[in-house]
C-alpha positions in Angstrom: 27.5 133.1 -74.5 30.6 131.0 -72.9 33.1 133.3 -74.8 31.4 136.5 -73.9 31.6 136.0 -69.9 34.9 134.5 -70.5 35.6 137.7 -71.4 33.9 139.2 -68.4 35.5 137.0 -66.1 38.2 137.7 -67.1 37.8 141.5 -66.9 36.3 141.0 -63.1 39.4 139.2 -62.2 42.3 141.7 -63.6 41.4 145.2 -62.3 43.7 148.1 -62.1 44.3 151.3 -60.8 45.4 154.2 -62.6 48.9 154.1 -61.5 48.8 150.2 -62.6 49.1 148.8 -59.6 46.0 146.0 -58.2 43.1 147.6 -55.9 41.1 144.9 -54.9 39.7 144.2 -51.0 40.2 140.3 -51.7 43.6 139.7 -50.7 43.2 142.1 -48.2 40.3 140.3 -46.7 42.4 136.6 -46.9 45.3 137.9 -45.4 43.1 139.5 -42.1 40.7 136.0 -42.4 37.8 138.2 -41.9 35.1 136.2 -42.2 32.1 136.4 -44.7 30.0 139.2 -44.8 26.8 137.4 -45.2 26.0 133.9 -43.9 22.3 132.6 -45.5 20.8 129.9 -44.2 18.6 127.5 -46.7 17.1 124.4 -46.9 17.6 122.3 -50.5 15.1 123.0 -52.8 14.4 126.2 -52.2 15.1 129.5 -53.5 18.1 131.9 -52.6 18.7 135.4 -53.2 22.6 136.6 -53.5 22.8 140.1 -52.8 24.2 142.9 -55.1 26.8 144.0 -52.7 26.6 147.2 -54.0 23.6 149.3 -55.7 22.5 148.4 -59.2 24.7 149.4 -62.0 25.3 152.3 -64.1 25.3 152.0 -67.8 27.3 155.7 -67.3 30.2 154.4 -65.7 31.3 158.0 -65.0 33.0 159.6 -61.5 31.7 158.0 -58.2 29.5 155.2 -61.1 29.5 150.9 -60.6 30.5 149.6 -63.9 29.7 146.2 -63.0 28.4 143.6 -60.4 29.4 140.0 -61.0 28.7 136.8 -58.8 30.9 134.4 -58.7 30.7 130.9 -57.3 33.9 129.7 -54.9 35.4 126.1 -55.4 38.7 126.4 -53.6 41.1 128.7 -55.2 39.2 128.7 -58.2 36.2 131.3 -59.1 33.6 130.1 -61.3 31.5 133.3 -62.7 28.1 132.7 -62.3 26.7 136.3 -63.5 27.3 139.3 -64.3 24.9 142.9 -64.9 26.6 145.3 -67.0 25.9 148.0 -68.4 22.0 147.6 -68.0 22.3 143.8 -69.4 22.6 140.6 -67.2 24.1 137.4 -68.3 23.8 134.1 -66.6 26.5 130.9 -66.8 24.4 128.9 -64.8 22.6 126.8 -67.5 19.5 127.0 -69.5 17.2 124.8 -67.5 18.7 126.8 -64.2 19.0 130.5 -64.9 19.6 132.3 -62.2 17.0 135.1 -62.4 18.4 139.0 -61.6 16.4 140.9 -59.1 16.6 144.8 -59.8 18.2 146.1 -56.0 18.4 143.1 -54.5 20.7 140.4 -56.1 20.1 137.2 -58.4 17.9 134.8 -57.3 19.6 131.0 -57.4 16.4 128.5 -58.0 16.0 125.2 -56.4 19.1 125.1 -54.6 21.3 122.1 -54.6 24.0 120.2 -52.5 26.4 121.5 -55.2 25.4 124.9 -54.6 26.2 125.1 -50.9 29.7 126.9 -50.0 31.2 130.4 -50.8 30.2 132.9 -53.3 32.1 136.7 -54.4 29.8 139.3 -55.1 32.1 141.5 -56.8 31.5 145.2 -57.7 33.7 147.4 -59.8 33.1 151.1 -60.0 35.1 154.5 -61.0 35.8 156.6 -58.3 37.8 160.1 -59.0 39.0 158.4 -62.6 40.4 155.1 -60.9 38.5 151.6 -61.1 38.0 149.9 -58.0 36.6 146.4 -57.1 35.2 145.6 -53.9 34.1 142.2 -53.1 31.0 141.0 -50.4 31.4 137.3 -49.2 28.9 135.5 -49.3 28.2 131.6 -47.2 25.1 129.7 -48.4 25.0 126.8 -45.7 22.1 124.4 -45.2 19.4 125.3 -42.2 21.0 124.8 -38.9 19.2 123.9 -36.1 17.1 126.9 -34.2 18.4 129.4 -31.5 17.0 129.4 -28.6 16.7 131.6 -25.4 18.4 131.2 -22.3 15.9 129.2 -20.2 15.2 127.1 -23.1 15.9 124.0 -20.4 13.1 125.8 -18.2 10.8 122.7 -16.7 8.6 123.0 -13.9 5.2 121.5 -12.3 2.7 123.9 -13.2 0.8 125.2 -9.7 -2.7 124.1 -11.3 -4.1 121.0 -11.6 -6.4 121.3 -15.0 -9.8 119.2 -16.2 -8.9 117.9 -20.0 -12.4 118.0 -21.8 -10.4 115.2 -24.4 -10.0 113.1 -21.2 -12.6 114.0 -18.8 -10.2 113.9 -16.0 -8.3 116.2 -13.7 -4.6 116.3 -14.9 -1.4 117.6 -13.7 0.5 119.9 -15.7 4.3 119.7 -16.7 5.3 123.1 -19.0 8.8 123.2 -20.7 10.0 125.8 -22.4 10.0 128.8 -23.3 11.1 127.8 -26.9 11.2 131.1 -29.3 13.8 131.6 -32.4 13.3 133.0 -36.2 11.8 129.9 -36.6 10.0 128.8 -33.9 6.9 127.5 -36.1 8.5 124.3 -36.7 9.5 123.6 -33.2 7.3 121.2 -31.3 8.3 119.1 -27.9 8.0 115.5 -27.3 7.8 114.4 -23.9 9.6 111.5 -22.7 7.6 109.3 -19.7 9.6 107.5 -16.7 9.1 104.8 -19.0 10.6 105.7 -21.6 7.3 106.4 -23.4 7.1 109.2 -26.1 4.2 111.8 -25.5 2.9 114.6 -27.6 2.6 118.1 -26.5 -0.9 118.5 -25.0 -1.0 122.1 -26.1 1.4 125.0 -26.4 0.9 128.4 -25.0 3.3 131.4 -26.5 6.3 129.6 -26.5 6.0 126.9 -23.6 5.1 123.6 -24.6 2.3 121.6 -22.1 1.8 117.8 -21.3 -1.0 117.2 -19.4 0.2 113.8 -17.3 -1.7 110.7 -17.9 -3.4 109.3 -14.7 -2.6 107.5 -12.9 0.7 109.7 -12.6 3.9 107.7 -13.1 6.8 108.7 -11.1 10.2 109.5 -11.7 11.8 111.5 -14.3 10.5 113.6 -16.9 11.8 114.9 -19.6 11.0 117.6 -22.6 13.0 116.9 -26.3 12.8 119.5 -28.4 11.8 118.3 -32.0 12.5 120.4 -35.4 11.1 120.3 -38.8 13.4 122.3 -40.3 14.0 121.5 -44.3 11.0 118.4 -44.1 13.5 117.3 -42.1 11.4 115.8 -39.0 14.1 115.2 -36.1 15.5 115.7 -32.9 17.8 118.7 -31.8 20.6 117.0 -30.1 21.5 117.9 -26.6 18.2 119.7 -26.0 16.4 118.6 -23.0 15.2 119.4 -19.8 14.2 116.9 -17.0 12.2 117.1 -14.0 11.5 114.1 -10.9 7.7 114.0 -10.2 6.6 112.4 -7.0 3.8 110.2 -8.1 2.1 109.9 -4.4 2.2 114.1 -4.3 0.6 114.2 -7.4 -2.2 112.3 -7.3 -3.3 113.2 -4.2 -3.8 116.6 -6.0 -5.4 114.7 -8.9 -8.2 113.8 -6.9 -8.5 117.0 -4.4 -9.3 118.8 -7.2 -12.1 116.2 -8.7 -13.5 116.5 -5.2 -13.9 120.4 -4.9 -15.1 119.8 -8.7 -17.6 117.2 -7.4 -19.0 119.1 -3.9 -18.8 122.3 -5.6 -16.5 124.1 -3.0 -15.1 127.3 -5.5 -15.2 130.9 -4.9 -16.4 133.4 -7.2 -13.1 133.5 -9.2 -13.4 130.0 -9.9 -17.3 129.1 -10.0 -20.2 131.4 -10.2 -22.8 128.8 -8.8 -22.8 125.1 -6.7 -24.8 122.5 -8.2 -26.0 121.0 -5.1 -27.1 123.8 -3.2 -30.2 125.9 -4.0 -29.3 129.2 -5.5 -30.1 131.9 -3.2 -33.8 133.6 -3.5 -34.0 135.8 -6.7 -34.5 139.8 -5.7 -37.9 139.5 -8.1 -39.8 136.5 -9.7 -39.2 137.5 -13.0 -35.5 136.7 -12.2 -36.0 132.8 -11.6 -33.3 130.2 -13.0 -30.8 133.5 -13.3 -27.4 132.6 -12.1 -26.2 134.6 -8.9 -22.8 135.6 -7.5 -24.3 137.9 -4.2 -25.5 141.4 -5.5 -24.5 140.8 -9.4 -26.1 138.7 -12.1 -24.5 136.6 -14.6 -26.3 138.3 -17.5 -23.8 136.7 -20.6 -21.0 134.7 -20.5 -18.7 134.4 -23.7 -17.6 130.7 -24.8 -14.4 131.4 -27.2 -13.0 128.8 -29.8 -17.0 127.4 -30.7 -17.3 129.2 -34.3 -20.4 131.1 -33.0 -20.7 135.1 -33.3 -20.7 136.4 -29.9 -22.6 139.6 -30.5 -25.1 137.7 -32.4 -26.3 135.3 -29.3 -26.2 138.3 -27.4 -28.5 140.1 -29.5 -30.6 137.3 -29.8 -33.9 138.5 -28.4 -36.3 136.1 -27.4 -33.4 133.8 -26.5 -32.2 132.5 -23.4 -30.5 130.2 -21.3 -32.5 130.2 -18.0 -35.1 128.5 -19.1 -35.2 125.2 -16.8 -35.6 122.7 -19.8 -32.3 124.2 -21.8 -30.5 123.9 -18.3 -31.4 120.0 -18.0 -29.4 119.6 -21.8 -26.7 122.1 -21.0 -23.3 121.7 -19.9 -22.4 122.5 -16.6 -19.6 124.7 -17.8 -22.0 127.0 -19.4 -23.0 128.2 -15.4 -18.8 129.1 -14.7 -16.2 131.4 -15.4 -13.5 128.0 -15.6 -12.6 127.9 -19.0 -11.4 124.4 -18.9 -15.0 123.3 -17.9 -16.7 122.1 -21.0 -19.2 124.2 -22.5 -20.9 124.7 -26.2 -22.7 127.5 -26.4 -22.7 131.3 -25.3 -24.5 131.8 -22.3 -27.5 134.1 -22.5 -29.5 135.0 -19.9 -33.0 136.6 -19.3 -31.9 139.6 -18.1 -30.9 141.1 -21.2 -34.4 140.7 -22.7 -35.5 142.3 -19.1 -33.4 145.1 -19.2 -35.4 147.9 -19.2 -37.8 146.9 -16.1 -35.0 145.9 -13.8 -33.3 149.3 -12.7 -29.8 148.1 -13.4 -27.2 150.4 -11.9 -23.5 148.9 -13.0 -22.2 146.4 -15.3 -19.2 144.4 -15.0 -17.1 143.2 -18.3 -14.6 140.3 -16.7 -11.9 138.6 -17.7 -10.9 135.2 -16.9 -8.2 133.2 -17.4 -8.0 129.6 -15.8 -10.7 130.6 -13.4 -9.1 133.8 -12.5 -9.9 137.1 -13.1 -7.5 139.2 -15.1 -8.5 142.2 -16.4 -12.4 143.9 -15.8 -14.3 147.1 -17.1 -17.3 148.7 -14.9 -19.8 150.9 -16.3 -22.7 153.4 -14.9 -25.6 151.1 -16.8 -28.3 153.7 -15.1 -31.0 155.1 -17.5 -29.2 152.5 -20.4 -30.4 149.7 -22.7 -28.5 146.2 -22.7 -26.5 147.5 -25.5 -25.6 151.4 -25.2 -24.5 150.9 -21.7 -21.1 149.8 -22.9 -19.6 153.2 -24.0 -16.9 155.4 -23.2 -18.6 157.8 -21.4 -20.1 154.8 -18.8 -16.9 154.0 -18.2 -16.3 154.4 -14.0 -13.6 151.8 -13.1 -11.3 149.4 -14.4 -8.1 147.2 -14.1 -6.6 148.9 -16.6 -5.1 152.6 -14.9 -5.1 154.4 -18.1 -8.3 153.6 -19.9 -10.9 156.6 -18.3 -8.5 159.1 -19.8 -7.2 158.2 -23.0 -9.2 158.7 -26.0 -11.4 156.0 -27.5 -12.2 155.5 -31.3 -14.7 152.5 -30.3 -16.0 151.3 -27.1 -19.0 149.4 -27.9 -20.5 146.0 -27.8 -21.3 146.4 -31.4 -17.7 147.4 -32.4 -16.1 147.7 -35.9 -18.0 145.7 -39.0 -18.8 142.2 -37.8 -15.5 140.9 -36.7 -14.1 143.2 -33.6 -17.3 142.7 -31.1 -16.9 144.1 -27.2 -14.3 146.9 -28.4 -12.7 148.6 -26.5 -9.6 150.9 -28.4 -7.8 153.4 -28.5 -6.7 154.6 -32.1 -6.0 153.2 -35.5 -2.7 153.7 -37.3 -2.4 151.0 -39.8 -2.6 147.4 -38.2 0.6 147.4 -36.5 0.0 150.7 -35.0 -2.9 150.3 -33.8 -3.8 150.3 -30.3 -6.6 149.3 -26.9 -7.1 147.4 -24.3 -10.2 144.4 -25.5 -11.9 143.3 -28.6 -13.5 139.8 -29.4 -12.8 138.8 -32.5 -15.8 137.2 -34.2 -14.7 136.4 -37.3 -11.5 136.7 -39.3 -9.4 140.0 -39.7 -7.7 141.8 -41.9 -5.2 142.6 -39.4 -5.1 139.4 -37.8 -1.5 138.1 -40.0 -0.1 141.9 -38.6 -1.5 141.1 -34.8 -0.5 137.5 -34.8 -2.0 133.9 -36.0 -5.9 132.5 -36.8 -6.9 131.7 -33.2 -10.7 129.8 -33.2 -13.1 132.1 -33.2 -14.3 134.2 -31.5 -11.3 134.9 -29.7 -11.4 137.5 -26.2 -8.2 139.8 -26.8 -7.2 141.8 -24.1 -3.7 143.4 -23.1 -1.9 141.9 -20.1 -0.5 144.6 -18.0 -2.1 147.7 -16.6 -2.2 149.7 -19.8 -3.1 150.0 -23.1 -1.0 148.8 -25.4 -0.6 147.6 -29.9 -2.3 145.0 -30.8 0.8 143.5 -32.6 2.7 143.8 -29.4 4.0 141.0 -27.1 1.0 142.2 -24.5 -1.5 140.6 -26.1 -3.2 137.5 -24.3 -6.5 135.4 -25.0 -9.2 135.5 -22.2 -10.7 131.9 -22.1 -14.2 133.6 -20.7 -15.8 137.1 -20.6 -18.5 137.7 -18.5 -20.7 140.2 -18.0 -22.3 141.0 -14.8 -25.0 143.4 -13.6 -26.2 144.9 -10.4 -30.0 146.5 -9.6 -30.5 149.4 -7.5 -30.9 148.9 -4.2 -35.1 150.0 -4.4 -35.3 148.0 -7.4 -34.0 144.8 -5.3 -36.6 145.4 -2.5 -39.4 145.7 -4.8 
């Protein structure tokens, strides 16, 4: 085996023209110190993949035909042939316990790479072209993983202009978000946070790229700063010279700290923020049947989705017989349950009466919202006249939105019931394949097919709607995740003086 690519080396190594004079792209490349075609990153141990630098040989090494394609390993001026693929065979010099394993149009795969392997490789190609053989040579550079690129406001820091409740903590907390922190391989970045004194902090939680710390109370002050940390190659450590840092006025802080736990506590919130106060009496119901049902003037909280609990949505809403009204399930349930604040705990999907009522109550509109941090960001009405407490979510309902293109595009599914048992609440537009296909909301239930196309497992069910003002794919950078959907009705006006 040594002899034969002896023999082949040797032949890669003295090519001639016709005329006998050298053609080789080699020299030429040294003398212009162009630098190497392909740079591939790696991390020890794992598996590389040398290209072919040209397409597979021909075992007809006829006009315009590649004779051969050799790989040859680069230790100063010397080149140590690695492999070659001839004439429909391959060959490998780099032992039997590590053959390097040939990939049909792609290259030779090098296993379980090593220090030793790291540095500069020829992938050299020789073919006939109009009766002359030529050899043209790819550089290759395997280095180790270097640290991640990131984006040009990767020093980003700011005081986030909420003050959130941490369910872990049960407390208000201030919010300092650093970031946004997005490269090839941004799944093994996280960010440590480093306190005024000199304490280390975890992340609180990350959110599309920007990294969270919720400040411990009572707030310290001084400065703050975010350290980006990498796991690249099991290699757990921290990118030098990444940081960003930010003064926080303790005194400013926590008199926010504790406004906020006092509009919490007297139950001052508007409609984006609350749907119902605690200590004052709700106002009087339009019918007796309607007793315990949560009000926000003229609508009705009649369901309000919980995401990230591992119960099916569309099941507790089709739970008949079931609801949440009933005065000895409010004295057990979380106050939460009763808002649109997704950072209010709460363990259950909200159901209310009114579904099971539907019929006898004259409702005239539904309202599908959206919430995010107590706000609402995206919302679908619907004409609910002469409609159960499921059909009234269809296409043809469809009267208003957020959304400026949704009453005139075409719809594949708009229904509560959606598509099998794991896109609930959809609302889309067409199908293409995964990454082509396109809407506006769904609620995941369960896991998807197309969930490793449209992005990670979130805890389900998950509310996905588009952020923007149109329709958009589902694999696109539009998606967001609602943190509560609620739906509201309204009854005709007769039906509310009855």
């Amino acid at each position: 085996m040594e002899k034969v690519l002896m023999i082949i080396a040797f032949s890669l190594s003295a090519v001639h023209s016709g005329s006998g004079s050298p053609v080789n792209d080699r020299a030429a490349r040294a003398a212009q110190d162009i630098p190497p075609d392909v740079t591939i990153p790696t991390c020890l141990g794992q598996n590389v993949t040398l290209p072919n630098g040209a397409s597979q040989p021909s075992s007809d090494a006829g006009e315009g035909q590649i004779v051969s394609v050799g790989w040859l390993k680069n230790d100063g001026d010397k080149e140590n042939l690695l492999a070659v693929h001839m004439s429909g065979h391959f060959l490998s010099n780099l032992g039997t316990r590590r053959a390097l394993l040939h990939v049909p149009d792609k290259g030779v795969t090098l296993p379980g790479v090593r220090e030793a392997d790291l540095g500069h490789y020829t992938v050299r190609v020789h073919s006939v072209r109009k009766g002359v053989l030529h050899v043209q040579d790819t550089q290759v550079v395997l280095n180790q993983q270097d640290d991640i690129q990131l984006e040009e406001d990767k020093s980003q820091i700011h005081i986030a202009d909420d003050v959130i409740y941490d369910r872990s903590t049960d407390e208000w907390h201030v919010q300092i978000m650093c970031g946004r922190f997005l490269s090839e391989v941004k799944d093994h970045v996280t960010v440590m946070w480093q306190t005024p004194s000199n304490q280390l902090l975890n992340s609180t939680r990350s959110d599309n790229g920007h990294f969270v710390l919720h400040v411990p109370n009572p707030v310290e002050q001084g400065v703050y700063s975010c350290l980006l940390q990498t796991d690249l190659c099991q290699n757990k450590h921290f990118v030098s010279g990444i940081a960003a840092s930010l003064y926080v006025n303790s005194v400013e802080q926590r008199l926010r700290v504790l406004e906020s736990s006092m509009s919490s506590l007297q139950g001052r919130c508007s409609r984006e923020q609350c749907v119902t106060q605690p200590e004052q009496p709700p106002p009087q119901p339009p019918s007796p049947d309607l007793a315990g049902v949560v009000h926000d003037g003229e609508y009705i909280l009649a369901f309000r989705l919980t995401p990230g609990i591992g119960q099916s949505s569309y099941d507790t809403y089709t739970k008949v017989g079931y609801n949440d009204d009933d005065p000895l399930v409010r004295r057990v349930m979380p106050a939460g349950c009763l808002t649109v604040d997704g950072s209010q705990p709460c363990d259950r999907h909200y159901r209310s009466k009114v579904l099971d009522l539907w019929d006898g109550l004259h409702v005239e509109k539904a309202r599908v919202s959206l919430y995010v941090n107590g706000s609402e960001v995206a919302f679908f009405e619907f004409n609910a006249v002469g409609e159960n407490y499921i059909n009234w979510f269809k296409a043809e309902k469809l009267t208003n939105s957020s959304y400026t293109d949704v009453l005139t595009e075409p719809k594949n599914y708009c229904s509560i019931e959606g598509a099998a048992s794991y896109r609930r609440f959809y609302i889309n537009r067409n199908y293409g394949g995964c990454a082509k296909d396109r809407g506006w909301l769904v609620v995941a239930d369960t896991a998807d097919g197309c969930r490793p196309i449209w992005g990670a497992d979130p805890p389900y069910p998950a509310v996905g709607y588009m952020h923007g003002k149109t329709g958009q794919l589902w694999s696109s950078k539009y998606v967001r995740q609602a943190d509560v959907l609620a739906i509201w009705v309204k009854m005709a006006s007769e039906a509310s003086e009855e």
